[in-house]
N, C-alpha and C positions, 0 to 999 in steps of 0.2 A: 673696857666698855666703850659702848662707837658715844661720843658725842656731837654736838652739832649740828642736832638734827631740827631744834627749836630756831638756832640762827637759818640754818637754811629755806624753812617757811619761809621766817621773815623778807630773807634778802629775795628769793623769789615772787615773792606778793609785789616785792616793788617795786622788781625789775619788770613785771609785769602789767605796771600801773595802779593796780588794784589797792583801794583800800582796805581798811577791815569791816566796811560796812558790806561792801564787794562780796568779800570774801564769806561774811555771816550769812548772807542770801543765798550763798548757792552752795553753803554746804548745812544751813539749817542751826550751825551752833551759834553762838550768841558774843555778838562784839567783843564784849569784856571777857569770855572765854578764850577767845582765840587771841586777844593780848598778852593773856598770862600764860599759853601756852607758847607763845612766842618770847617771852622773858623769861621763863623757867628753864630751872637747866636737866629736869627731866623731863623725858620723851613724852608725848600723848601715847593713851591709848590705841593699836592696832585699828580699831574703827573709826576713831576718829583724823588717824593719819594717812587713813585709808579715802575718807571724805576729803579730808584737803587737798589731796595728791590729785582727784579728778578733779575738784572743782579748778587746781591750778595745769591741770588738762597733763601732767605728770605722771610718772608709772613713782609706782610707792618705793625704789630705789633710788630715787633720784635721793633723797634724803639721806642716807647713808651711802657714807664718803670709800665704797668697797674699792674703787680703783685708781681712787689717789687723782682725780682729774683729769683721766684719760678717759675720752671718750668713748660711750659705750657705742658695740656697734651691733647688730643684730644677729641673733644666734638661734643655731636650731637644737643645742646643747649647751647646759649649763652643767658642771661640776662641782660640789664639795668635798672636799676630804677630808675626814675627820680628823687628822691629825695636823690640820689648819687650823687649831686651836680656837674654834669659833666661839667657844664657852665663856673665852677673854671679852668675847662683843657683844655679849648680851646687853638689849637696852633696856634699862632698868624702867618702869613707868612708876605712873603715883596709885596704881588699880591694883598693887600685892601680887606684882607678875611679872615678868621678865621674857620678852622675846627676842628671838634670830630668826631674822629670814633665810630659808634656805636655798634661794633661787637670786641671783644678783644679776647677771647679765642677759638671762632668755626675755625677748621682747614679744609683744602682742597675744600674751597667755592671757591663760584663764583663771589658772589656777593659781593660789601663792601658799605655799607650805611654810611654817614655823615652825621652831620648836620654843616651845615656854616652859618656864619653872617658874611653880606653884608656891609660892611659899605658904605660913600658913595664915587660915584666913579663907575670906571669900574676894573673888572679883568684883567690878561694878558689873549691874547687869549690861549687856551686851544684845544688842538686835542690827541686824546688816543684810543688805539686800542681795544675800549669796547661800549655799547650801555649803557644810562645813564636814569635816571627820577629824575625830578626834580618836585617837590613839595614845594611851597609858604605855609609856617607857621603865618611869619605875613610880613606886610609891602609889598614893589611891587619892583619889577624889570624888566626889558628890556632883553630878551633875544636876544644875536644878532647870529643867525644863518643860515650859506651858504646866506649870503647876504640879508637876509632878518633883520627885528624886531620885535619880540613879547612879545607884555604888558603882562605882567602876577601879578596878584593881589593876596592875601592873598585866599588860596581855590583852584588857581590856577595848573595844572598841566603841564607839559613841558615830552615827552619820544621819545629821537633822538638817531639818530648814531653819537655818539662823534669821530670818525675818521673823521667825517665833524669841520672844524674849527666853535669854539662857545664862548661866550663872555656874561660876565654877565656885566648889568650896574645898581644902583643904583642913580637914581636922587633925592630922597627925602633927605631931614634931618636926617631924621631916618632909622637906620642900619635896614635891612630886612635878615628875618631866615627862611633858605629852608631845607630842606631833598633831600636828594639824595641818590640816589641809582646808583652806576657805578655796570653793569655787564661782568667781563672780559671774552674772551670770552677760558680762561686757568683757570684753577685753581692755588688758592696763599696759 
C-alpha cells in the first residue's frame, strides 16, 4: 500500500508557505478537515486529493512516491504493466474504497484513469468538476445518480457528468473493481 501521501500535503503546504487557512480558501474544505487529513495515516478521498493537488498548483502524482525521488520529466507515453504488482499500492481511504492511479509520469493531461475496489457498502457522495466513466471489471454495483439507480454488472459501463452528485454502492460480499476514467475539464 503507497503511504505518505498525508505527510506529503503537509510538508508541501509549507514549503509553499501556505497555511491551512490558505489552503481551506482555495480548495473550499474546511481547516480542521484539512488538519486531520494531514495527521491521518489514510489517504483523502480521490476528490478531495484532487482539490489539494491544484490548489497546491500540483499534478495529483505528485503525492505518491511512484519514482522514488527521481524527477519527473515530461512524457508523451505512460506505461503499466500488470505484472508490476500495482494491487500491492492500492491507497486505501476512509470512503469504503481503494484506488490506483493508472497514469504516474504523463504530464499536462486531461485525463486521470484509476482503478478502485469496492468493497462492501456505499461511498461518500462524490460531485467534481470533470466528466467520468466508469467501467465494471468484476463484481456489480449500484450506481446512484441525480436521484436515480443503476445496476451495473461485471462488463458494465456507466459515462456522466460528475458535477451531478453520484454514489457508488456495493451490496454483495465481494469487493467489486471498476476503472475509471475522470476527465478534467483543465489540465493537471
Amino acid at each position: 500500500m503507497i503511504t505518505g501521501i498525508n505527510t506529503r500535503i503537509k510538508e508541501l503546504r509549507k514549503k509553499k508557505g501556505m497555511t491551512l487557512q490558505a489552503l481551506s480558501e482555495l480548495t473550499n474544505l474546511s481547516k480542521g478537515y484539512l488538519s486531520r487529513i494531514e495527521s491521518s495515516d489514510t489517504a483523502p478521498r480521490l476528490p478531495t486529493l484532487q482539490r489539494i493537488a491544484a490548489a497546491l498548483e500540483v499534478e495529483i502524482d505528485y503525492f505518491f512516491d511512484w519514482e522514488k525521488g527521481r524527477k519527473k520529466q515530461k512524457q508523451n507515453i505512460d506505461l503499466v504493466y500488470g505484472r508490476s504488482g500495482y494491487r500491492k499500492e492500492m491507497i486505501d481511504t476512509t470512503a469504503d474504497y481503494s484506488y490506483w492511479p493508472l497514469v504516474h509520469s504523463f504530464r499536462g493531461k486531461y485525463m486521470a484513469p484509476y482503478f478502485l475496489t469496492i468493497g462492501q457498502g456505499q461511498t461518500q457522495k462524490f460531485t467534481h468538476d470533470s466528466e467520468e466513466l466508469l467501467f465494471v471489471v468484476s463484481g456489480s454495483i449500484k450506481l446512484r445518480y441525480d436521484g436515480r439507480e443503476y445496476n451495473l454488472e461485471q462488463g458494465d459501463c456507466a459515462y456522466f457528468d460528475s458535477r451531478t452528485e453520484h454514489r457508488i454502492v456495493n451490496t454483495t460480499q465481494t469487493a467489486a473493481e471498476l476503472l475509471t476514467v475522470v476527465f478534467d475539464y483543465k489540465r493537471f
